[in-house]
C-alpha atoms as a printed R data frame, in Angstrom:
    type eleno elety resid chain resno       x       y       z
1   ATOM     1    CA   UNK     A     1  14.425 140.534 207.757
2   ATOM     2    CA   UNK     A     2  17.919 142.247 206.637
3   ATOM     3    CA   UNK     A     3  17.937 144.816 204.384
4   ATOM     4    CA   UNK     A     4  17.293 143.504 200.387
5   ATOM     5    CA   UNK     A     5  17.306 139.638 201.889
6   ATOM     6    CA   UNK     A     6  14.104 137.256 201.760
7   ATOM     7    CA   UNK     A     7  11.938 137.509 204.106
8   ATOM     8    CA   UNK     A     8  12.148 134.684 207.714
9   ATOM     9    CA   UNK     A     9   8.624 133.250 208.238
10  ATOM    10    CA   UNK     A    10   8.081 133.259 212.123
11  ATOM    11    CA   UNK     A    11   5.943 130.202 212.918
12  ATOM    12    CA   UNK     A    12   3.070 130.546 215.626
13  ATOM    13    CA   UNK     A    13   4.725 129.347 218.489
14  ATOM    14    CA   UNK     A    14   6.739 131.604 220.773
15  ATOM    15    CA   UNK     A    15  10.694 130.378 220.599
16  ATOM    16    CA   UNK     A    16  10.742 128.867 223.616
17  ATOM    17    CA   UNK     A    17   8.134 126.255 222.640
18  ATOM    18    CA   UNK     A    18   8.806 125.253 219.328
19  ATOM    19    CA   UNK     A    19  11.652 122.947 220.666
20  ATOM    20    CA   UNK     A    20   9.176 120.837 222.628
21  ATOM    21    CA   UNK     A    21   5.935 121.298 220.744
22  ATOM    22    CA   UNK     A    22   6.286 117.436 219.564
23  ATOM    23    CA   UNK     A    23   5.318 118.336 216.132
24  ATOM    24    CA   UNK     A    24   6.346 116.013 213.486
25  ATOM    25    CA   UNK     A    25   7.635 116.261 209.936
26  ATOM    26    CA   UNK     A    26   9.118 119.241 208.093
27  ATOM    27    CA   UNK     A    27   9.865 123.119 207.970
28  ATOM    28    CA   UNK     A    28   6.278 123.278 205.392
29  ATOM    29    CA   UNK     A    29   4.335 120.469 207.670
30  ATOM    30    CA   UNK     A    30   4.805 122.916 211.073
31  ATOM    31    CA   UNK     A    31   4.239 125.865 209.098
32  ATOM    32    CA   UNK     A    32   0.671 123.954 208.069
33  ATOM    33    CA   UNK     A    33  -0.167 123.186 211.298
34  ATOM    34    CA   UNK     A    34   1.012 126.485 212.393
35  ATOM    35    CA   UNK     A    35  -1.206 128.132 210.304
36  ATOM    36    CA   UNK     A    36  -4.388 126.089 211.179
37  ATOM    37    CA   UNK     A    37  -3.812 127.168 214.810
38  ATOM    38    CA   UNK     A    38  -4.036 130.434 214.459
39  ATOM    39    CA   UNK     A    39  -6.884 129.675 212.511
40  ATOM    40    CA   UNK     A    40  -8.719 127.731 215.164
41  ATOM    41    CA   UNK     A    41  -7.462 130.481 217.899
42  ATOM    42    CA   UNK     A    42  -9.219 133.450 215.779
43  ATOM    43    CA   UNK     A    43 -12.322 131.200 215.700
44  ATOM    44    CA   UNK     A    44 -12.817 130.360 219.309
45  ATOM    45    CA   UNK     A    45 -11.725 133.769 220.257
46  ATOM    46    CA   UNK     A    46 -14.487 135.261 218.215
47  ATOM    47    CA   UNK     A    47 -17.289 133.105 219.815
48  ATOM    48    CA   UNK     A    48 -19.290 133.862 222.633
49  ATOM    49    CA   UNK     A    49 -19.562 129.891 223.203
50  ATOM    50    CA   UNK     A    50 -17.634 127.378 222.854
51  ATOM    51    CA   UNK     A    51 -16.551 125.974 219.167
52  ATOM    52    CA   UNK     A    52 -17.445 122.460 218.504
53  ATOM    53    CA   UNK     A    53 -14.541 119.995 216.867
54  ATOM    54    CA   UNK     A    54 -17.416 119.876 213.971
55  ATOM    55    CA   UNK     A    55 -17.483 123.681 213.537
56  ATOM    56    CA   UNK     A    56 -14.135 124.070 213.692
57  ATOM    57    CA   UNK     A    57 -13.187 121.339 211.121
58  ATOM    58    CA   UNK     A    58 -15.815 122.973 208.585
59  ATOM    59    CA   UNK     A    59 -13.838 126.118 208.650
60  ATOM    60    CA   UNK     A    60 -10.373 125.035 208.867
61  ATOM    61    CA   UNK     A    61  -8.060 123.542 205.736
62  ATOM    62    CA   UNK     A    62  -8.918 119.476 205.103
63  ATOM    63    CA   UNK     A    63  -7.032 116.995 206.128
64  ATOM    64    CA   UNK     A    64  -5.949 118.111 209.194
65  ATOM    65    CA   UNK     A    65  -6.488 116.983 212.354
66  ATOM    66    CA   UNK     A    66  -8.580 119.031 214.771
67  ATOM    67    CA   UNK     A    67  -7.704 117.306 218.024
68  ATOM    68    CA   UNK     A    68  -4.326 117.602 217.475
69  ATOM    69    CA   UNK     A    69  -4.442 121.228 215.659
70  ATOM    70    CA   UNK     A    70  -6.222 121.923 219.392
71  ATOM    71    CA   UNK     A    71  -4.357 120.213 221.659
72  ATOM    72    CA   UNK     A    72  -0.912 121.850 220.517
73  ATOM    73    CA   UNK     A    73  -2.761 125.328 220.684
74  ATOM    74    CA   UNK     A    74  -4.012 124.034 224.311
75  ATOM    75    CA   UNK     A    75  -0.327 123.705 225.125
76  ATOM    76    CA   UNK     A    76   0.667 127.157 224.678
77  ATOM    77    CA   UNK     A    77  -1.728 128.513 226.123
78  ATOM    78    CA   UNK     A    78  -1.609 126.701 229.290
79  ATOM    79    CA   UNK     A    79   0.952 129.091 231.142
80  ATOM    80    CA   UNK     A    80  -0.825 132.097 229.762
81  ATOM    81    CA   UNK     A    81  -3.264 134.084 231.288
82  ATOM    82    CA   UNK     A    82  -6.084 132.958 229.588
83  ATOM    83    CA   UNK     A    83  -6.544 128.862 229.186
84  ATOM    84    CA   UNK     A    84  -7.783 127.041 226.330
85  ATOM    85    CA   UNK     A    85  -9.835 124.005 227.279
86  ATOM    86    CA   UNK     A    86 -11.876 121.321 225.986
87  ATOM    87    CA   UNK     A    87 -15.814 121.084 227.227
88  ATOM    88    CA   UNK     A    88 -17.395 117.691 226.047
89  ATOM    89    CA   UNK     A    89 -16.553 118.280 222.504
90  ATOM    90    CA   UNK     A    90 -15.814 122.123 222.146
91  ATOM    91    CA   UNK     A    91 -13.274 124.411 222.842
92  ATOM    92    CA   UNK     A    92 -13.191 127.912 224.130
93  ATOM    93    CA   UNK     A    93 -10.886 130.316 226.316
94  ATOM    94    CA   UNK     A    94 -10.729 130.502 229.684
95  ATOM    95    CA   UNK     A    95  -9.492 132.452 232.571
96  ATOM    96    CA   UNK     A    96  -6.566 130.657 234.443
97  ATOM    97    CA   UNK     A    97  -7.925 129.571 237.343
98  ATOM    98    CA   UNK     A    98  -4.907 131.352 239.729
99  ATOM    99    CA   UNK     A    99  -6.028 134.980 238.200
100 ATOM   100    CA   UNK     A   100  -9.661 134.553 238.585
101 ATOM   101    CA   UNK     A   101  -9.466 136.796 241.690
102 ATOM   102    CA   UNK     A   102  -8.857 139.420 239.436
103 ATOM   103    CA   UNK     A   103 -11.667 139.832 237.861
104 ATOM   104    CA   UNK     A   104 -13.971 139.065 240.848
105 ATOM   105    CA   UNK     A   105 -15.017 142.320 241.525
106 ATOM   106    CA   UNK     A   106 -16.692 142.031 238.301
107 ATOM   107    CA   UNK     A   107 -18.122 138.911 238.765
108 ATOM   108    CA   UNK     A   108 -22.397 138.626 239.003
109 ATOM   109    CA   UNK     A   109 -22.771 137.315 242.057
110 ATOM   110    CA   UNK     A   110 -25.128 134.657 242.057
111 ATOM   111    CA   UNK     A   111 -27.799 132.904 244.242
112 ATOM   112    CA   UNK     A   112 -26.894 130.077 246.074
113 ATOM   113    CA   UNK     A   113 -28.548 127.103 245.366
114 ATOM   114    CA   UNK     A   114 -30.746 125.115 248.098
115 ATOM   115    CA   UNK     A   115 -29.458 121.728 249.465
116 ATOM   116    CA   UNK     A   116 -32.549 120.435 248.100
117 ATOM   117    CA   UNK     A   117 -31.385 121.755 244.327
118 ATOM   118    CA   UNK     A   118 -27.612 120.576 244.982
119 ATOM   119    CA   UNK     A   119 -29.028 117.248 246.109
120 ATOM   120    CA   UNK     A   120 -31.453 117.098 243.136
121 ATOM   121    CA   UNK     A   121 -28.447 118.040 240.301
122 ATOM   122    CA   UNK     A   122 -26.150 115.564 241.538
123 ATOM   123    CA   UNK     A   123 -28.459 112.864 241.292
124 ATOM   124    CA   UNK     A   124 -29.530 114.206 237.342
125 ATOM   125    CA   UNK     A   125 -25.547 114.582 236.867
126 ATOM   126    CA   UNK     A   126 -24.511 110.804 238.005
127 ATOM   127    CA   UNK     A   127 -27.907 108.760 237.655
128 ATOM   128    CA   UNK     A   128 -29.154 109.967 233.824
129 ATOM   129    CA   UNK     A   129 -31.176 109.884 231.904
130 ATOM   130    CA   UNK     A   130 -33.021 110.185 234.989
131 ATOM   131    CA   UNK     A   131 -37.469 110.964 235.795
132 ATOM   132    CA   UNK     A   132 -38.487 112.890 238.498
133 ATOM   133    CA   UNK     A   133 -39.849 109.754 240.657
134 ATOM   134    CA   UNK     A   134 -36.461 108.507 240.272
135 ATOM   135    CA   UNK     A   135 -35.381 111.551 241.402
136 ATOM   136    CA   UNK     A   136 -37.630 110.909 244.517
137 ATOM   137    CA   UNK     A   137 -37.081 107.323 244.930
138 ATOM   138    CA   UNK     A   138 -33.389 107.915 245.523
139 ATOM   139    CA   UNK     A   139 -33.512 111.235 247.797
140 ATOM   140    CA   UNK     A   140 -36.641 109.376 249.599
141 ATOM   141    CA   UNK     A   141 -38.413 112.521 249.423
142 ATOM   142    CA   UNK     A   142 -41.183 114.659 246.870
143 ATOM   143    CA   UNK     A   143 -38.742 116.786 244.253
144 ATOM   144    CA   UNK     A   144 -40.783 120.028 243.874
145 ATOM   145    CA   UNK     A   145 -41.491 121.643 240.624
146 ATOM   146    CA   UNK     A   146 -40.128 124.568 241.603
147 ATOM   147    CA   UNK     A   147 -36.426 123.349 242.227
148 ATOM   148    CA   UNK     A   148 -36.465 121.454 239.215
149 ATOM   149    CA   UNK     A   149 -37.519 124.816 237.114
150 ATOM   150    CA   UNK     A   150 -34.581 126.465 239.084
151 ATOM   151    CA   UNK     A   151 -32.116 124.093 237.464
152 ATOM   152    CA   UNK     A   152 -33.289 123.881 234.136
153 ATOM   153    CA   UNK     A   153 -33.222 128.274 234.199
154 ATOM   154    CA   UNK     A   154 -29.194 127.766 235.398
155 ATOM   155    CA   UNK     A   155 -29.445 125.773 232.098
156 ATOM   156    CA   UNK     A   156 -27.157 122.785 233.742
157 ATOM   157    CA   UNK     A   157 -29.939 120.502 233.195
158 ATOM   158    CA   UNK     A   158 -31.784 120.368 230.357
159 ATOM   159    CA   UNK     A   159 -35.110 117.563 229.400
160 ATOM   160    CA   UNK     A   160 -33.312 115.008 227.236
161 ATOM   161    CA   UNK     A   161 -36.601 112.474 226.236
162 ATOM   162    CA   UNK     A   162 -39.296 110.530 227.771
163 ATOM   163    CA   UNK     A   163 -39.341 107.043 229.551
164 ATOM   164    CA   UNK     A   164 -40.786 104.585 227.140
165 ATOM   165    CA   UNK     A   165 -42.877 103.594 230.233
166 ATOM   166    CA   UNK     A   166 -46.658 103.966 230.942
167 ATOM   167    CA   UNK     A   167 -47.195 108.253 231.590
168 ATOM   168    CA   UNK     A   168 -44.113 108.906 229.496
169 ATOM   169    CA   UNK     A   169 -42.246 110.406 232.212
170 ATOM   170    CA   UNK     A   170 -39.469 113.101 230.768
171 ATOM   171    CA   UNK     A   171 -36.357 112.434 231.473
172 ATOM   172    CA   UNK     A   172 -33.225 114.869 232.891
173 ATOM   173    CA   UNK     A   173 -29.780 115.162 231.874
174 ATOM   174    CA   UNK     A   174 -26.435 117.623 232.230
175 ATOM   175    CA   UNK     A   175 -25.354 119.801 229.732
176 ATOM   176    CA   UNK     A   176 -22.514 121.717 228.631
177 ATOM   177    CA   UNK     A   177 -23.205 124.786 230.462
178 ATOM   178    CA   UNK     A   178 -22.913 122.007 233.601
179 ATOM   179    CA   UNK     A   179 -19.396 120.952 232.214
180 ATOM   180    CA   UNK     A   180 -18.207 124.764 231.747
181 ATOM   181    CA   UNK     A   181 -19.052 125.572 235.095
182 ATOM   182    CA   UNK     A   182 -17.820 122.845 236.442
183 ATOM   183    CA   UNK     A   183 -14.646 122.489 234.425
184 ATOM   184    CA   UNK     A   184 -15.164 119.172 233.512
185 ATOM   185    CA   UNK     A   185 -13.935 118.226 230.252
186 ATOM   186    CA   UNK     A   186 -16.974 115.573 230.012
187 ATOM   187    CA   UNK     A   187 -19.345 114.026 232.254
188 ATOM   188    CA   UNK     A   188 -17.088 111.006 233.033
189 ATOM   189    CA   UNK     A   189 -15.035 113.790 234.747
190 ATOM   190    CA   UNK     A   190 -17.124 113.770 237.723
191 ATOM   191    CA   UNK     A   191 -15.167 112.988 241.411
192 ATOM   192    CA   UNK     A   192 -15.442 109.129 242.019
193 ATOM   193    CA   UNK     A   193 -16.356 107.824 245.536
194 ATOM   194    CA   UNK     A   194 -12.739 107.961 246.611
195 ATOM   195    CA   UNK     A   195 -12.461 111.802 245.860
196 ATOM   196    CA   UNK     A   196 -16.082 112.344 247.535
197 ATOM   197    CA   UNK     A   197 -14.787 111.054 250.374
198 ATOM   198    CA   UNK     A   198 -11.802 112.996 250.332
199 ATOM   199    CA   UNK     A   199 -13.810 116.289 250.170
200 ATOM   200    CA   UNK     A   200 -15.915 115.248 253.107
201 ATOM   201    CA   UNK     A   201 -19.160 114.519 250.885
202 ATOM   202    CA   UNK     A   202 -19.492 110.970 251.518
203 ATOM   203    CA   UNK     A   203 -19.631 109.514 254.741
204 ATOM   204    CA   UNK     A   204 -16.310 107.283 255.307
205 ATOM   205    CA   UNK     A   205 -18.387 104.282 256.981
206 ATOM   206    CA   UNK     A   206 -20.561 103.755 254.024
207 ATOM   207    CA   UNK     A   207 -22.358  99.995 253.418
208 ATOM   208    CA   UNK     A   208 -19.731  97.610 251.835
209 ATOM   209    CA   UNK     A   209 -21.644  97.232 248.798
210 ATOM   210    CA   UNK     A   210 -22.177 100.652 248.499
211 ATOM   211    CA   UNK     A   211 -21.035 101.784 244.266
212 ATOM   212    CA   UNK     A   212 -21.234 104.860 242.345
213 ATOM   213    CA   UNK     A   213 -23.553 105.218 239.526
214 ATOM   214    CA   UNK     A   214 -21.451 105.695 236.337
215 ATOM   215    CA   UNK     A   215 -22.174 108.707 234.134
216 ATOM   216    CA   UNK     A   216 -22.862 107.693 230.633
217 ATOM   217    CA   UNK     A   217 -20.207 107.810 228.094
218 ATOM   218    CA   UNK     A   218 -22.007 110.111 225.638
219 ATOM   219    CA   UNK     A   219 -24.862 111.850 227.581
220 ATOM   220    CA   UNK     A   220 -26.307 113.370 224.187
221 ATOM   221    CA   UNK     A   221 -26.827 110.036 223.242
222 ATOM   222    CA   UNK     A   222 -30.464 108.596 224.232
223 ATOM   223    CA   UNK     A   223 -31.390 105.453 225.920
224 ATOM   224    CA   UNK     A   224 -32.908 102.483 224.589
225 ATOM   225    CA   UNK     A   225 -36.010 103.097 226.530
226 ATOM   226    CA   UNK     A   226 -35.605 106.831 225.936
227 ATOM   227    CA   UNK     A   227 -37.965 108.411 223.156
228 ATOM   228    CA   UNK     A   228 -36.809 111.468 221.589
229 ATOM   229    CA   UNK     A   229 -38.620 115.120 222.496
230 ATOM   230    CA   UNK     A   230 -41.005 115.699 219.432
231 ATOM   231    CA   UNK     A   231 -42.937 118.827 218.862
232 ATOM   232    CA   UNK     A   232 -45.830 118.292 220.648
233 ATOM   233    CA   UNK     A   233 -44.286 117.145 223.761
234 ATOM   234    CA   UNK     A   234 -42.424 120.545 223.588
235 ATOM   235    CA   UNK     A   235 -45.748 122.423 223.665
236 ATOM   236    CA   UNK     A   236 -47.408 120.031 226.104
237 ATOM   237    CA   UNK     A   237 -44.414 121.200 228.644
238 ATOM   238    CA   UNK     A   238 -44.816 124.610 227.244
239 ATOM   239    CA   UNK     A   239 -41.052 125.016 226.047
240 ATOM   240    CA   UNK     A   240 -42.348 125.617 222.629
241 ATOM   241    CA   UNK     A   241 -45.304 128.097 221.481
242 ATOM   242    CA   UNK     A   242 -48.661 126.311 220.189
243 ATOM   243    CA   UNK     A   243 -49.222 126.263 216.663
244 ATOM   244    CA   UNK     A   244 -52.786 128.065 215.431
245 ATOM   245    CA   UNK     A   245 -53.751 126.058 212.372
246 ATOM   246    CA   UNK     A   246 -54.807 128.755 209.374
């Protein structure tokens, strides 16, 4: 600003990105969207998870649209240090993967998990919705309690339903603690059988009519033979506290 002269408004983006940002229209329109990025950055900065497209469109202007308001705020913050990125549909900052060794000495270090629990979450991560004999049926052995409880305290897998088959078996799926730690942006992210094989996790002479179960589009969607979690199966597999009747 000189001295006695109107003041410049300095949009969002540094100078050396506002050449390429790709935003359309004029001077007021990038100013707008401007605006609602820094917006949307102060509100997934100041959450501790990350801020659904539903959240964030409650609190910013109307009209505008949120996957685009994110995905040019993704773009400059891709070289920084810190990463926005997109988990199913949320948003929240990230360490760039190259500088995570920095903080590693600060990192909890965590447990391992059994071949038996890896085995067990890959199968709930490509085969849901997904029952605990079909767990069994596919690794050809008994799926303990025990490792199942392991993965649902991780809380990667979570109990969607039950089967609408006789016992009502519940049924297993991924969540987004799963896609966080896994950086997948959604479920369909998983590695294919090419990649698998690539990485030395699938055996390169597998049968010819060997295929890869596909992940379901929207995983927080239920099944048609899938029946919703009501209150009383919660308390019957004691994830919610009994009620005592006055």
């Amino acid at each position: 600003m000189t001295e006695g002269g109107p003041a410049t408004i300095v949009p969002f983006m540094d100078e050396d990105e506002g050449d390429d940002a790709g935003i359309a229209g004029n001077p007021a329109e990038r100013l707008h969207l401007s605006e609602a990025m820094r917006m949307a950055e102060a509100l997934v900065f100041a959450s501790a998870e990350p801020v659904t497209e539903k959240a964030l469109a409650a609190r910013l202007p109307e009209g505008l649209d949120v996957r685009q308001v994110m995905a040019e705020l993704q773009r400059v913050y891709e070289k920084r240090g810190v990463n926005l990125v997109r988990v199913a549909d949320a948003w929240a900052f990230r360490t760039a993967g190259d500088l995570a060794f920095l903080l590693s000495r600060d990192a909890v270090q965590q447990k391992k998990l059994s071949r038996a629990a890896l085995e067990v979450l890959a199968i709930i991560a490509y085969h849901q919705p997904v029952t605990r004999a079909e767990m069994e049926d596919i690794r050809g052995v008994e799926t303990s309690k025990g490792t199942l409880d392991l993965l649902l305290e991780t809380g990667w897998v979570r109990m969607r339903g039950r089967r609408r088959v006789p016992g009502r078996p519940v049924t297993y799926g991924t969540t987004e603690s799963f896609l966080d730690h896994f950086g997948l942006a959604e479920i369909r992210d998983l590695p294919g059988m090419e990649e698998l094989k690539g990485a030395g996790l699938l055996s390169p002479r597998m049968p010819s009519n060997f295929s890869m179960p596909q992940p379901p589009a929207d995983p927080d969607e239920l099944a048609e033979d899938e029946d919703p979690l009501t209150d009383i199966d919660l308390e019957e597999l004691g994830l919610l506290t009994p009620r005592v009747e006055e």
